[in-house]
N, C-alpha and C positions, 0 to 999 in steps of 0.2 A: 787074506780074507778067511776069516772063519765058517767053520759050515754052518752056523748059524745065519752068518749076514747071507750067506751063500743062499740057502732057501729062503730067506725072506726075498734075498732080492729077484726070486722066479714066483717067486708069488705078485709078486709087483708085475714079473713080466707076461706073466699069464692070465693075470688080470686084464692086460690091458690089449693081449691076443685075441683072447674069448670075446672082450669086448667089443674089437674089430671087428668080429666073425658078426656079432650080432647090427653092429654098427647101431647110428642115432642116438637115441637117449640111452642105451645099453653103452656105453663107454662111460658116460659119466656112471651110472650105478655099480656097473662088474666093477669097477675101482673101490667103489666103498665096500665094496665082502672083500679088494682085500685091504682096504683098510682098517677094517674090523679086524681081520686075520692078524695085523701087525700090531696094532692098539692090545684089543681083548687077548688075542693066543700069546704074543711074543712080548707082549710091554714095551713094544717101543710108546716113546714120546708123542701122542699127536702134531703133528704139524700146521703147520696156518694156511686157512683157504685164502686163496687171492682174490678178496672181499673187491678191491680196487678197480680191480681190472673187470669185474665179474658187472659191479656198475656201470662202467663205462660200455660194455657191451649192451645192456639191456637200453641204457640212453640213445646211443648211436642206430640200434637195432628198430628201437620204435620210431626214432625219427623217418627212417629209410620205410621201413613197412607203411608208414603212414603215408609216405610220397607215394608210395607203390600203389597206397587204394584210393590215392587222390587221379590217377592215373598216369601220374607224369612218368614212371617207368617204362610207359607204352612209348611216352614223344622219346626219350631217350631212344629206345631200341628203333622207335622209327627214322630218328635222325640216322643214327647205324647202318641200318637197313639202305638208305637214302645212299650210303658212302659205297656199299660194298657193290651196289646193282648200277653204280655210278661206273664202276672201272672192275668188272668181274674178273680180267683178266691179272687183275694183280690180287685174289684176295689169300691165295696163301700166306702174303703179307700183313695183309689192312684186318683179316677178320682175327686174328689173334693182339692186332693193336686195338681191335676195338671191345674186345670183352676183356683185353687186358687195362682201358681207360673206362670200361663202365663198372668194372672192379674196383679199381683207383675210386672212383667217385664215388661209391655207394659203401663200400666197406667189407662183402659178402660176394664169392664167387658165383652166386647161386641166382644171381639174375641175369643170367647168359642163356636159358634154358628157352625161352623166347628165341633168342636173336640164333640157336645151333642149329632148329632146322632149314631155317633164311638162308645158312652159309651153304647148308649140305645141297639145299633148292638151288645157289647160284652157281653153286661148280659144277652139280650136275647139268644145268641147262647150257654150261658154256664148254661140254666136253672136258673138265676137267675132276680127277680122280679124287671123291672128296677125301679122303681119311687124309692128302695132304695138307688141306686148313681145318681140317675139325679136330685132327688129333693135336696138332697145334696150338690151336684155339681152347681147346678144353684145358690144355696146361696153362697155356695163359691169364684163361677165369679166374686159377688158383696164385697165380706168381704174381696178381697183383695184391692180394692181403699184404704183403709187408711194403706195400708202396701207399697206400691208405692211413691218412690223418686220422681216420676215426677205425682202424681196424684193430681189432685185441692184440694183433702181433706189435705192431708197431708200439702202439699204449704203454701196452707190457713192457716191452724193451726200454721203454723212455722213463716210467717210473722204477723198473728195477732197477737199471742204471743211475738214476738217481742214489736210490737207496744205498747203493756202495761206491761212492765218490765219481762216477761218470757220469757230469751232468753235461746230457744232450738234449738238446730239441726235436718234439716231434719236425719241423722243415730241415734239419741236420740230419737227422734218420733218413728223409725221405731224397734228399742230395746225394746219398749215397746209391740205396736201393735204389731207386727209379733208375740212375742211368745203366746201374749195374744189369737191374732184369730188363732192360729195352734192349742192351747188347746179348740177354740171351735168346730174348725175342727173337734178333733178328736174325740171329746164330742157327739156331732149330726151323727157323723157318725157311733160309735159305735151304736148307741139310733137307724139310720137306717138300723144293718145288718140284722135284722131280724123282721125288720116293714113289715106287709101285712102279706097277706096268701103267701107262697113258688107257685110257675105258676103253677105248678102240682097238686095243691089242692085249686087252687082259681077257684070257678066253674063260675064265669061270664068270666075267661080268657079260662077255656077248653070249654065254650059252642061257642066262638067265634071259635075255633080251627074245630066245627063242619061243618062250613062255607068255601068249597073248595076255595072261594074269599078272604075270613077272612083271613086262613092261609095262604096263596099265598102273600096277603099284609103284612101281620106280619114277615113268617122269608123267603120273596122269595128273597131280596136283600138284598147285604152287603153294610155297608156304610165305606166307606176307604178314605186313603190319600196317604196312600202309594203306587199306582202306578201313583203318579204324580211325574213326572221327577224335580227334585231342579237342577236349575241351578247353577253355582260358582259365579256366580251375587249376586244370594240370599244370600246366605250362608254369604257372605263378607256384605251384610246388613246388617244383624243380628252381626256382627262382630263389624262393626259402631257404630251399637243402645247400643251394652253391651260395649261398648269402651266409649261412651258417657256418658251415665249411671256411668258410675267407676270416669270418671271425676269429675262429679258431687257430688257424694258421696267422691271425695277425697278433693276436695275444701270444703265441707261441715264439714270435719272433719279438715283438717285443714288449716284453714281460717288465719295463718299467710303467706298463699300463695295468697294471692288474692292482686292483684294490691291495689294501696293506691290512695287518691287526697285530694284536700284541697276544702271545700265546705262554704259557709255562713249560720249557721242556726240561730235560735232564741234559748236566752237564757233562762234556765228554770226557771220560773217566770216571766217573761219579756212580757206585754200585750200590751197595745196600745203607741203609742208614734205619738204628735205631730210636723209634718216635719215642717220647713220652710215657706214652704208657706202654711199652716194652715189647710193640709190636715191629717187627722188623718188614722194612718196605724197598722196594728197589725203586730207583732213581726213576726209573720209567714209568713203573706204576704211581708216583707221585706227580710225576709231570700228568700222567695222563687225567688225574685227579685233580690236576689242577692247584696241588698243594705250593708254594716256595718255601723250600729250605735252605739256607745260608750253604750256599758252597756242593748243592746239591741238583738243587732247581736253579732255574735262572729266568726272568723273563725277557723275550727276544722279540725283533718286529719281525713279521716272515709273509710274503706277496701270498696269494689264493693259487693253490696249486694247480698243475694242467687237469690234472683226471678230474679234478671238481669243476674245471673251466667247459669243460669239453662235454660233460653230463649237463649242468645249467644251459649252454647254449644248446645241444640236440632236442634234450628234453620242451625247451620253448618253441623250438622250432618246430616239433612236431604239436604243438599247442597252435600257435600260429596258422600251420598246416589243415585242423580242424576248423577253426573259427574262421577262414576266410578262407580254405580252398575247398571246402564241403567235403573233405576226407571222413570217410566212414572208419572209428574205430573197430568196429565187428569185422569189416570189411580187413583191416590190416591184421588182424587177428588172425585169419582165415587165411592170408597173403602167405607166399614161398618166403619172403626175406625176413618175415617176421619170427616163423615158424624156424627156419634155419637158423637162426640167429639164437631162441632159444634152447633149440638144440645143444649149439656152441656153448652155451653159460654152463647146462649140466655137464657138458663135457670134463671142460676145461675145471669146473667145480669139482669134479671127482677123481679128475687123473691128475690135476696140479697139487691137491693134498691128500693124494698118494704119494708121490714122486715127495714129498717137502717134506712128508713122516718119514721116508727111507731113510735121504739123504742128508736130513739135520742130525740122524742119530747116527751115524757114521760117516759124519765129514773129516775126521781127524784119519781114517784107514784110505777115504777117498784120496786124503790130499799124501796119505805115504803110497798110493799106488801108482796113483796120476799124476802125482806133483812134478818129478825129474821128464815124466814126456813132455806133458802141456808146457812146462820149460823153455824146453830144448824145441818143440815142433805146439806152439802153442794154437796153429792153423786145425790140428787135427780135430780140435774141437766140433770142427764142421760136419765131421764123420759122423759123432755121437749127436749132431741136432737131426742129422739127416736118416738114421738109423733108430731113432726116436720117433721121428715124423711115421717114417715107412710104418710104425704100428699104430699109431696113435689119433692116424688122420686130423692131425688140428696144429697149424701155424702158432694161433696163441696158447693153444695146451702145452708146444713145446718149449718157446718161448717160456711161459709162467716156470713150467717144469725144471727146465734143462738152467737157466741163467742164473739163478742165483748160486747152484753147482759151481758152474762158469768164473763166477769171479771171485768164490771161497778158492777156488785152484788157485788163484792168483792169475788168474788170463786178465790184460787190460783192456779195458773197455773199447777202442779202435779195434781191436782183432774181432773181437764181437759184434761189432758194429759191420767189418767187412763180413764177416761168412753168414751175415741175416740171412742173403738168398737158401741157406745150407737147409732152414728150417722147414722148405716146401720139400718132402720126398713120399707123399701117398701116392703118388702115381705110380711107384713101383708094383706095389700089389693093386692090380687093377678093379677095386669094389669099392672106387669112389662114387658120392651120385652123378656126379657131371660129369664120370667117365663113359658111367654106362646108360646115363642119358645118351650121351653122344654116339653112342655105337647103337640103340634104336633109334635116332634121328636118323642117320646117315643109310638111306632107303636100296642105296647100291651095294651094299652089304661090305663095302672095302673097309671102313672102320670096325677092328676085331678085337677080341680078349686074347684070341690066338689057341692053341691046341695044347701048349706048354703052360699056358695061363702068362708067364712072365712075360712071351715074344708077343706082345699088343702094340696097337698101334701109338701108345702114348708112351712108349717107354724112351726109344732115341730121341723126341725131342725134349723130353720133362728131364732124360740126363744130360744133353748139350744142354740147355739153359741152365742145368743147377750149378756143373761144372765151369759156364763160360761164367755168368750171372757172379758166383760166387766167387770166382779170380781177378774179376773187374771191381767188384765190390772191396774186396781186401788190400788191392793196389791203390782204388780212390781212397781209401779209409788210412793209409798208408802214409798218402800224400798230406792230407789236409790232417791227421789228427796226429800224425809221428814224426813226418820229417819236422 
């Protein structure tokens, strides 16, 4: 590594530090000073924004916010709500399955923010220590993004992989993940049924109890959902959104239903060609033009791709959603999943073409540095998704980022497919929002950042899931895409 690539690449990494510190829409911009920095100061090549993926976000994103202000995000959390107050005693279990499946269904970990104070309401009144299902629970918000048909990790993964000979399904992505993070589910959740002192024997929680204010704020109010009235508005939203969702997953699975057309591309091998009048053109830039040159272009019939399938169906959906569920656009505008989800777009817009300007312009030192490990332990990859994450706070940022790196190393597309789970690691440094949501929900004061800042209450189980998740992932990926 020269000291050139050497500072550029702490420019990259400071960028995307500072931008943590500032978090939200500061991650996507700190990235562009330094993309500046590497374009304008050092001549690197600019790199390409993940225009793709960046769409498929903003479709998936509106469709959900619009559920959200049709009100059907209420019957959801209510159904929830309904599961956990059903069997209190088990929800160190059930409440990180159940933001881990409203996750799954919606796309964004960021509508669990509702259902965290319900969980922290039901273990407190059942004598049970919350920080054991809420710090759970709040990992689990996030480990379901790469278990989600319409989440930018998964998307990303399936059209990257495309892109360089790994053609997988989003439903083959999600056979993997799903069962992998359910076993780390239940890995960390067991590891929290009996974390901390039990309330009754934790004397920093009965000295607070000595404080007529203390108690009074600790169990003087219930926090609910169920006495808000769901309208049949809603209800028929959520109807839409899992009607959409089935589509999607059925065109994904079987893709000899997708419309056909006939397209110009360039032939494989096929580089520059001099036109007529003495202008030199590359094979791609002529397909893309639409031009056919003998032995250059070619014309091919090719099915309607998933990120276009997956955009068409969300975006109608949330169409649908208006005209017949009386969903307010102002209203989704205004909404948490809407707002978070734009967030995601600048994010990922700004740190994935950072990360694409580095590493296209020294893929060749990447692949003499990295090449003989990724080799020899091509697993280790997981380290760099996860080590990535830990600054970056974003599943599909890392994903955009880190994979296409991935498979210039020469890593096959199975190995990548197993250490998906690798990509969740913001729980390490604890300034995520639904970390520290969950540590002001949690009224008993047991869910903490901690005094060292690392020793929080989401860190043993966000590393038993990443570790168990991502070993079970690589094994199933092992089985079905290797042996």
């Amino acid at each position: 590594m020269t000291i050139t690539m050497f500072v550029e690449l702490l420019i990259v990494l400071l960028a995307l530090w500072v931008g943590s510190r500032y978090g939200s829409l500061a991650l996507g911009a700190i990235s562009g000073i330094g993309l500046a920095l590497l374009v304008f100061g050092f001549g690197l090549k600019p790199g390409s924004p993940p225009t793709d993926v960046i769409y498929i976000i903003i479709a998936a994103v509106t469709c959900a916010g619009i559920m959200q202000a049709s009100g059907g995000m209420d019957w959801l959390i209510q159904v929830a709500e309904r599961l956990l107050r059903k069997h209190p005693e088990r929800i160190t279990f059930l409440a990180p399955l159940c933001t881990f499946v409203l996750t799954v269904l919606v796309g964004t970990g960021h509508v669990v923010y509702t259902l965290m104070p319900i969980i922290c309401d039901i273990a407190l009144k059942k004598g049970i220590r919350p920080e054991r299902p809420c710090g759970i629970a709040s990992v689990a918000s996030q480990i379901g993004i790469t278990c989600s048909p319409i989440a930018a990790a998964v998307v990303a993964f399936v059209t990257i992989s495309g892109e360089n000979g790994f053609d997988v399904t989003i439903p083959q992505v999600l056979m993997i993940t799903i069962p992998a993070c359910l076993c780390g589910i239940i890995a960390a959740s067991a590891a929290s049924y009996h974390r901390g002192l039990d309330l009754d024997k934790d004397p920093e929680f009965q000295r607070k109890l000595q404080d007529p204010a203390q108690y009074a704020y600790i169990y003087g109010g219930t926090a609910t959902t169920l006495d808000k009235k769901v309208a049949p508005e809603s209800k028929r939203a959520v109807y839409i959104f899992f009607a959409a969702l089935a589509v999607i997953v059925l065109f994904a699975v079987f893709q000899n239903l997708l419309p056909t057309y006939t397209q110009i591309e360039a032939i494989d091998g096929a580089k520059d060609v001099v036109l007529g009048n003495g202008v030199t053109e590359s094979a791609k830039q002529l397909a893309k033009a639409g031009v056919l040159v003998a032995g250059v272009t070619e014309k091919v019939t090719v099915s309607l791709k998933m990120n276009l399938v997956i955009q068409i169906v969300m975006i109608s959906a949330a169409a649908l959603m208006i005209i017949l569920c009386k969903a307010s656009p102002k209203k989704a505008v205004a909404g948490a999943v809407w707002q978070s989800g734009m967030v995601a777009v600048v994010a990922i817009y700004g740190i994935a073409w950072l990360a694409d300007t580095y590493f296209s312009n020294y893929m060749d030192q990447m692949q003499a540095m990295l090449g003989d490990m990724v080799a020899a332990y091509p697993w280790t990859i997981a380290i760099a998704f996860f080590a990535v994450s830990v600054l970056i706070n974003s599943q599909g940022a890392v994903v955009v980022a880190m994979l296409p790196l991935a498979y210039k190393l020469g890593i096959d597309g199975w190995v990548l497919l197993g250490v998906m789970p690798s990509v969740y690691g913001y729980f390490f440094i604890p300034n995520y929002p639904s970390d520290i949501a969950t540590v002001n929900f949690d009224r008993s004061g047991t869910t903490v950042i901690g005094k060292y800042l690392l020793n929080h209450s989401f860190m043993m189980p966000g590393m038993i899931h990443v570790v168990v998740a991502t070993v079970v992932g690589y094994a199933l990926s092992f089985l079905i895409y290797h042996v």
